[in-house]
C-alpha positions in Angstrom: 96.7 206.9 9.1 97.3 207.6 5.5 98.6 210.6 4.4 94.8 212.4 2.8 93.3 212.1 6.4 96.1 214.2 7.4 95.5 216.6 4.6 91.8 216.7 5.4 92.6 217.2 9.1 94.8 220.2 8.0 92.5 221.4 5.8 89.5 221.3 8.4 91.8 222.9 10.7 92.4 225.8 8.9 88.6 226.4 7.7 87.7 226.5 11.0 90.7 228.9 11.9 89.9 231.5 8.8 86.0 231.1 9.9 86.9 232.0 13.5 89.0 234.6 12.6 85.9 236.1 9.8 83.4 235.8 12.5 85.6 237.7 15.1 86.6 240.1 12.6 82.7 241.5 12.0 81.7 241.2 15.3 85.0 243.7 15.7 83.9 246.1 13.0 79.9 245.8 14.2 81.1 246.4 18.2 83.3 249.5 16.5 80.7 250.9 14.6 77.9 250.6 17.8 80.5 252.3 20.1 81.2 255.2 17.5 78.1 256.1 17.4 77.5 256.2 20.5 80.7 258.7 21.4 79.5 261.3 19.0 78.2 263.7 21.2 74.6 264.8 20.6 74.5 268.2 19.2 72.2 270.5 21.1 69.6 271.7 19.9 70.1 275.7 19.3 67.8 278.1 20.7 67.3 281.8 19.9 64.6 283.3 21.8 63.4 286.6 22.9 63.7 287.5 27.1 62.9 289.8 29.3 65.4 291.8 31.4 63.8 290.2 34.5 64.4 286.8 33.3 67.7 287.3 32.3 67.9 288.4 35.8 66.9 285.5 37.4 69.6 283.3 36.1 72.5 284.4 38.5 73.6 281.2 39.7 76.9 279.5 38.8 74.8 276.6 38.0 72.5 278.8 36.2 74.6 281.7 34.5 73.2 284.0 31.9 75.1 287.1 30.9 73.3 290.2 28.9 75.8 291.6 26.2 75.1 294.4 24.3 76.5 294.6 20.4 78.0 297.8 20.0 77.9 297.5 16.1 74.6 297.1 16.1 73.0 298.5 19.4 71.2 295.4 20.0 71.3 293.0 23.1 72.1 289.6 23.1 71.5 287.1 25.9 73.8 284.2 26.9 74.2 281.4 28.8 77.9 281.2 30.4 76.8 278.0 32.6 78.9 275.3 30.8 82.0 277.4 30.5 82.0 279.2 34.0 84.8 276.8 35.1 86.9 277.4 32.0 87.0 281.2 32.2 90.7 281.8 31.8 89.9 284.9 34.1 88.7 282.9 37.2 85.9 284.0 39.1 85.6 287.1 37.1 83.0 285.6 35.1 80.4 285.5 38.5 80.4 289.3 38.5 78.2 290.1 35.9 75.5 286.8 36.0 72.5 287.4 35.9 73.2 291.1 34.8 74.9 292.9 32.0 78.6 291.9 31.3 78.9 294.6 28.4 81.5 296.2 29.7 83.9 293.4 31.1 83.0 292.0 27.7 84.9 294.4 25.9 87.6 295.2 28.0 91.4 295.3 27.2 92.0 292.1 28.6 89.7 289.6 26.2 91.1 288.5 22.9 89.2 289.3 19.1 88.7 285.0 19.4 86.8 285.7 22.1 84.2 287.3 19.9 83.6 284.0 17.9 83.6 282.0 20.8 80.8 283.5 22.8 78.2 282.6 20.0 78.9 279.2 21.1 76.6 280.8 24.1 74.0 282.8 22.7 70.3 281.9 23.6 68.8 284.9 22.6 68.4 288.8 22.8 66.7 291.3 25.1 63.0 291.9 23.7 62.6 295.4 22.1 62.5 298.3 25.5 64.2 295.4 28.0 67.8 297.0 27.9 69.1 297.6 31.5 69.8 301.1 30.8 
């Protein structure tokens, strides 16, 4: 065996190693770029439409929870849907009171924080049509 066979041998050897390791390597970065786009959470879509007191009213379910709140600054109803974040209502089942109905006054009680303000948009479908207040 002379001593360029061994060379070539070598050299072969670490072609193939390099060309396993480049093939590996973008079949990493493809599989990591399929799977990241696939945890991205779809965004949903935001409605804002216009209900009727009665429908609000219909949706007094824990798996169907819609709240009516009504803007003080502005003296204008707006309608929510508290269904995702039931469970996560740091005040428990206190949420369940008002489904379905108006929650204006639990709302702004003493006991929710000003982040709480921001956060409810999260929720907002819609408002009350023109003459559908509760009261």
């Amino acid at each position: 065996v002379s001593l360029t066979t061994g060379m070539d041998s070598q050299q072969l050897l670490l072609v193939v190693v390099l060309a396993i390791c480049f093939i590996g390597a973008l079949l990493f970065l493809q599989n990591s770029k399929n799977s990241s786009n696939n945890d991205v959470p779809k965004k949903k879509v935001k409605r804002f439409d216009t209900f009727t007191w009665a429908e609000v009213q219909k949706h007094n379910t824990r798996n169907d929870a819609w709240i009516a709140i009504k803007n003080k600054d502005v003296n204008d109803w707006r309608v929510y849907d508290v269904t995702d974040y039931v469970d996560e209502h740091p005040g428990g089942e206190n949420i369940l009171k008002n489904m379905g109905g108006d929650a204006t006054d639990g709302f702004y009680g003493p006991h929710h924080p000003q982040t709480t303000f921001v956060m409810v948009e999260e929720f907002c479908i819609g408002k009350l049509a023109e003459g559908e207040a509760p009261y």
